[in-house]
Phi, psi and omega in degrees: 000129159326145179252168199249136180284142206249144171267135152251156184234161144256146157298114178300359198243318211251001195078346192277123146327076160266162180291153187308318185307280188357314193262189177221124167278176209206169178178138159239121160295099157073050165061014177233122186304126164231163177235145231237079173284345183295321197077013177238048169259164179277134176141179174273132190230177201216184185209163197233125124314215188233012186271131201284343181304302199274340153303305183264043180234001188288325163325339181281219202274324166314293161301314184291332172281325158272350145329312210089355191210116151320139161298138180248203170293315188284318166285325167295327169280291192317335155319288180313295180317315209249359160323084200276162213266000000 
């Protein structure tokens, strides 16, 4: 019997590979950063690990690149706040 297939996502920050649960998707709305625990908005989303490096290394180019989109001031503090300890 087949083991049921796991979706991998990458961290846009470290590169690592993983199971989908694992990460924290990102999404931008309407020109605003959200964070996507369902995994089902609509918009382009970009996924994280739970590592605090790569949450305060997200804020650069690496997000903004995989967005598609600058980052604004506002998205970068929602980074920060939501940084895990």
């Amino acid at each position: 019997m087949r083991s049921k297939h796991r979706p991998q996502r990458t961290c846009v920050v470290c590169r690592e590979k993983r199971d989908k649960v694992q990460l924290t998707r990102l999404v931008m709305v309407r020109d605003r950063l959200k964070i996507d625990p369902s995994g089902k908005l609509n918009g382009r989303g970009a996924y994280l690990c739970e590592k605090p490096t790569c949450w305060s290394a997200a804020g650069r180019a690496s997000l903004s690149r995989a967005l598609r989109h600058e980052l604004h001031e506002d998205d970068c503090a929602l980074l920060r706040q939501m940084t895990p300890s």
